[in-house]
N, C-alpha and C positions, 0 to 999 in steps of 0.2 A: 504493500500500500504506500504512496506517494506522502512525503513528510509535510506538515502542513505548514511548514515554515519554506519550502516548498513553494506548495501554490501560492503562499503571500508575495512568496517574490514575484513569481513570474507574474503574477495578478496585476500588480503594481507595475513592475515595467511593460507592462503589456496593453496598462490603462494609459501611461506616461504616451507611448507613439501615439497609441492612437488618438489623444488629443492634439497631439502634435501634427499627425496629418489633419485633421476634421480643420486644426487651423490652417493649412495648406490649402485644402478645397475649399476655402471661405476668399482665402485671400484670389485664387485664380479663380474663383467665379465672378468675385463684387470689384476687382481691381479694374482702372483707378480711383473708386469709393468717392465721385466726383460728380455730378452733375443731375443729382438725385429729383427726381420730380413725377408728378401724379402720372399713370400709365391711360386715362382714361376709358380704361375696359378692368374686367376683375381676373383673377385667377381661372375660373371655373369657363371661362372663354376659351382661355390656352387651352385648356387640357379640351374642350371640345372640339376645338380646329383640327380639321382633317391634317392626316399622317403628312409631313411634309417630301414631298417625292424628289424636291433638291437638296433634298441631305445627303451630304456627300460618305460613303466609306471611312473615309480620313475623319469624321466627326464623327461619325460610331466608335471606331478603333479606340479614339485619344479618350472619350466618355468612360469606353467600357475598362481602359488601363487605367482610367483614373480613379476610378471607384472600385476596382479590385482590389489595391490593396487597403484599401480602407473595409470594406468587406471582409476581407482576410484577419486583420487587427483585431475587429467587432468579435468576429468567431472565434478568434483564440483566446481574448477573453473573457468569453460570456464562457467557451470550454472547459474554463477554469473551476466551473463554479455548475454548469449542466450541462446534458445530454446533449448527443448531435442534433436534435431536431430541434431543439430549443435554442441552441447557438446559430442553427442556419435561419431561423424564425429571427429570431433576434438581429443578428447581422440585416438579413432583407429590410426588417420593419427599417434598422437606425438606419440603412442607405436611402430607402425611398422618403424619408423624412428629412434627413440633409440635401437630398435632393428637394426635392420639394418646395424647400426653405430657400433654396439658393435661385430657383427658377420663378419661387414667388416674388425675392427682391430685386431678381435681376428685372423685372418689369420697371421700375421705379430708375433703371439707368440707361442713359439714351443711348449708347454706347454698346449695349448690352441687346440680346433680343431672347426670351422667355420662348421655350419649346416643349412640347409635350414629350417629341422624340429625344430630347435630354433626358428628360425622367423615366421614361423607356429604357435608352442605355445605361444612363448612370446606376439603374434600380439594377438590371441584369448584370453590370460589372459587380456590385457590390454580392448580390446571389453565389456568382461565377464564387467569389474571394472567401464568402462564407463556407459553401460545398468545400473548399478547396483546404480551409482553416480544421474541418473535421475531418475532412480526409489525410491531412498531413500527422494532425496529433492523437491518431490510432499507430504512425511510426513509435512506438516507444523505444526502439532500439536508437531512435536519433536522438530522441528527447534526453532522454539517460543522457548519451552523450554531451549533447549541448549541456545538460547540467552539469556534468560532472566539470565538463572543459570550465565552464564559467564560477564553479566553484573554486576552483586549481587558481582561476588567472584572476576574480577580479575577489572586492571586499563585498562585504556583505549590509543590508540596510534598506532605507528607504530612500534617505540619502543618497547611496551610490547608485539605487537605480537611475533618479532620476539624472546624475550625472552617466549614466548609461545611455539616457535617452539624450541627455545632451550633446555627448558624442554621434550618435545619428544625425541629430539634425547638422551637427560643423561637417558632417560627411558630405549630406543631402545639398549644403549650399556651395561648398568645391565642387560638385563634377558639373557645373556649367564651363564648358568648353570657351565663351567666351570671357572667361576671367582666368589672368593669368594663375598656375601654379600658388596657390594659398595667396596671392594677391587680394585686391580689391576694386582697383580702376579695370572699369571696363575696357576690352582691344577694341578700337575704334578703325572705321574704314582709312585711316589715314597709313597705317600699315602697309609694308611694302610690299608686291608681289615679289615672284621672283624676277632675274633678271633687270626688274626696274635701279635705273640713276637716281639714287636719292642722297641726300646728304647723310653720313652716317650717323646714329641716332648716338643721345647722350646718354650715359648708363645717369640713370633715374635713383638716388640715395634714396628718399623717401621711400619709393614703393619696394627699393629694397629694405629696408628697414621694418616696414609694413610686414612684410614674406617672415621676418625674423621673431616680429612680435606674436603673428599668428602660429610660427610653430613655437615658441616658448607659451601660450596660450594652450595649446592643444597639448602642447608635451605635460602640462601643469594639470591640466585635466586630466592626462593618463595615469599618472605618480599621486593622484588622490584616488585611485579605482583602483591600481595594479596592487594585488596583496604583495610580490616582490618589486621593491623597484627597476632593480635590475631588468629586469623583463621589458623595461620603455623600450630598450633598441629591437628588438623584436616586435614589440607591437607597433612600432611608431615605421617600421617598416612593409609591415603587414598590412597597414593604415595608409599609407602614403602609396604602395605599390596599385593598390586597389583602387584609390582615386585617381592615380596617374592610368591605370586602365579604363577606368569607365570613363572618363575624360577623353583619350585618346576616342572609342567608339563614339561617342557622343560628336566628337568633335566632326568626327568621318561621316559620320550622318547627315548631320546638320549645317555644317562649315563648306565653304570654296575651298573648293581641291588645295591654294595659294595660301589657305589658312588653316592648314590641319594641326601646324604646332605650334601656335603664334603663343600658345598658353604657355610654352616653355620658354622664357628668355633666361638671357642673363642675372636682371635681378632675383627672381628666383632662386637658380639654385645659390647666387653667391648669399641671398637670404636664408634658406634652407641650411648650408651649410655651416653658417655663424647660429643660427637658431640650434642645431644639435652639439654645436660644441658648448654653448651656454647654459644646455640643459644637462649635458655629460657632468661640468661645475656645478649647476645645483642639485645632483643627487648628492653635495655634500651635506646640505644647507639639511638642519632640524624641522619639521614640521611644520612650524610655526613660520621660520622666516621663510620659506617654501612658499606656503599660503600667500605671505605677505609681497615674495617675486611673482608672482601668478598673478597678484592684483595688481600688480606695478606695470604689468605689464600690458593689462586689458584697459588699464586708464591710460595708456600711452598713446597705446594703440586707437580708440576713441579721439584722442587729442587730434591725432594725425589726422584720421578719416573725415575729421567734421572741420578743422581747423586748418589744414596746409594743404590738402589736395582739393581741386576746384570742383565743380558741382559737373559729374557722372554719370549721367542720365540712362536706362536700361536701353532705351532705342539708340543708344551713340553705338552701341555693335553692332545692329540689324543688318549694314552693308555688308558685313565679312559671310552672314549666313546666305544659304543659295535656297533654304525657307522662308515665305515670306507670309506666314500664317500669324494670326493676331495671337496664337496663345506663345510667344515667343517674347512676347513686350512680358506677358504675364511669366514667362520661364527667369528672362531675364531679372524684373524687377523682385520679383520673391527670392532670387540667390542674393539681390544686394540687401534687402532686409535682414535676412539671415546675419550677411557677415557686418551689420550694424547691431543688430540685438543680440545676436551669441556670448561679446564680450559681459553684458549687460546680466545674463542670465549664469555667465561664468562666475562672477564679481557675487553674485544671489547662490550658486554652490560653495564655491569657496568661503563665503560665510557661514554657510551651516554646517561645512565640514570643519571646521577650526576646531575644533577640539573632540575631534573622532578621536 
C-alpha cells in the first residue's frame, strides 16, 4: 500500500503545475487583457452558431495540445485521491469549464473572437489528457521509480515542492527559441543572415551579465531542493542539456532556416560559464549566506531587466519566425512574463526556505 506521506506529496506538487498551467491558458486566451468592452450578443449565441466550416486543422491541433496537458495534471491529481472514472469525470468537467470561462471572456475583447469549436476542442484535449493521466498511473513500475528517483535526488516538504514547480515553470519560459540561451532580450529581425556585410556586433556586458544572474538564480534554486549539493553539476547539466534541446527543435520548427541558432551567442555561454564557476564558490557558503547570494542575485537581476535594458517588446522577434500565427505574440509574451516574475517568486521560496 502507497505511504500516505506519499500521496501528500505528489498531491501537492501535482496541484502546484496545475495551477501553474490553468495560469498559462488564462494568460494565452485573454492576452493582451486590453480593450475590454460589451460583446453585444450573450454566451448562449456562440454556443448556438452553427459549426464553423473555416476552422482550420492548425486551430484544432494547437486547442487540442493545449488542453491536454492541463487534462493530464486534473487526472493525476484528482488520481491521487479517486478512481479512474472519477478522475477522467473530473478532469472533463474542470477542462470544459476553463474553457468555457475563457470563451465567455474572450467575447468582451475585440481582438479576440469567442467559438463554440474552441470549446469543442479545448473540452476533447482536456478528455484526451485525463484518459491519458489514468492510463499512465496504472504504470506503477514507473511510478515506484519516479519516487524513489525523487526521493534519492531532491528534499522533502511543501516547501520544496512548490520550488519543484518553480523549477518547471524557469524551464517552461527558456525553450522559446527566440530568447537567447537563459537571456532575456528578445533576437530581433535586425540579426544577421548568413553571408550578409554587416558591421560586426558588440559583445553586449549587460545581457551577459543577465545569462550569469539567471544561472546563479537557477543554480540557487537547485542547492535549496538537491538533498546532496554536490549533485548541482549533474542536475544543472541534465537541466540545461534538455532546454538546449527543446530549444534547438522549437527553434527548427518555428524559426528561418538563417535563425536556427541565433539563441546561442557569445554572451551566453561567456554568461553560463562565469555563472557555474560562481556557483562551484558558493557550494562553500552556509545556508544562510546561500539564501542571502540567491536573493542578491534575483534583485540584480530585476534591476537590470527593468532599469538598463530598453523596453523589448514580444512582436520585436516575429521577423526571424517563418510562423506568422497570432498565438506566437501570445508564445512570445508569456516567456517574457515568466522571466520577469520567476525572480519574484524565487525571492517568495527562498524566504520560506530560510530556515529549513
Amino acid at each position: 500500500m502507497e505511504e500516505p506521506y506519499n500521496i501528500e506529496t505528489r498531491l501537492r506538487l501535482r496541484a502546484w503545475l496545475t495551477l501553474g498551467y490553468t495560469l498559462f491558458i488564462m494568460y494565452a486566451s485573454l492576452s493582451p487583457f486590453s480593450g475590454w468592452r460589451e460583446p453585444g450578443f450573450n454566451f448562449l449565441a456562440v454556443l448556438r452558431t452553427s459549426f464553423q466550416f473555416t476552422y482550420t486543422a492548425f486551430d484544432a491541433v494547437i486547442n487540442l495540445l493545449s488542453y491536454l496537458p492541463f487534462g493530464l495534471l486534473v487526472g493525476l491529481t484528482a488520481r491521487a485521491r479517486y478512481g479512474a472514472l472519477m478522475s477522467v469525470t473530473i478532469g472533463l468537467c474542470a477542462g470544459v469549464l476553463l474553457s468555457a470561462s475563457m470563451e465567455y471572456l474572450q467575447m468582451y475583447l475585440p481582438t479576440r473572437i469567442s467559438s463554440n469549436m474552441d470549446l469543442l476542442t479545448n473540452s476533447s484535449g482536456a478528455l484526451m489528457g485525463a484518459v491519458l493521466a489514468v492510463s499512465i498511473t496504472s504504470w506503477t513500475w514507473f511510478f515506484s521509480r519516479i519516487t524513489r528517483w525523487r526521493n534519492d535526488l531532491f528534499r522533502h516538504g511543501k516547501d520544496m515542492d512548490f520550488g519543484l514547480a518553480l523549477l518547471a515553470l524557469w524551464i517552461f519560459g527558456q525553450i522559446n527559441p527566440s530568447l537567447p540561451m537563459l537571456g532575456n532580450v528578445f533576437i530581433s529581425g535586425t540579426a544577421s543572415q548568413p553571408f550578409a556585410t554587416l558591421p560586426p556586433a558588440h559583445f553586449n556586458v549587460w545581457e551577459s551579465n543577465v545569462v550569469t544572474l539567471n544561472m546563479l538564480m537557477l543554480g540557487t534554486l537547485m542547492l535549496t531542493l538537491l538533498r546532496i549539493p554536490r549533485n548541482i553539476v549533474m542536475a544543472l547539466l541534465v537541466i540545461l542539456s534538455a532546454v538546449a534541446l527543446v530549444k534547438f527543435v522549437t527553434a527548427a520548427l518555428l524559426l528561418k532556416s538563417w535563425a536556427l541558432l541565433l539563441w546561442i551567442n557569445s554572451e551566453a555561454v561567456f554568461g553560463m560559464i562565469l555563472g557555474i564557476l560562481l556557483l562551484f564558490a558558493a557550494l562553500w557558503l552556509p545556508r544562510s549566506a546561500l539564501i542571502g547570494f540567491g536573493a542578491a542575485a534575483a534583485l540584480c537581476y530585476l534591476a537590470i531587466v527593468n532599469f538598463v535594458f530598453d523596453d523589448n517588446s514580444p512582436s520585436a522577434a516575429i521577423s526571424i519566425y517563418h510562423w506568422h500565427y497570432g498565438h506566437l505574440l501570445n508564445y512570445n509574451g508569456l516567456a517574457q512574463t515568466i522571466t520577469q516574475v520567476f525572480p519574484l517568486l524565487l525571492l517568495f521560496h527562498l524566504w520560506r526556505v530560510r530556515k529549513v
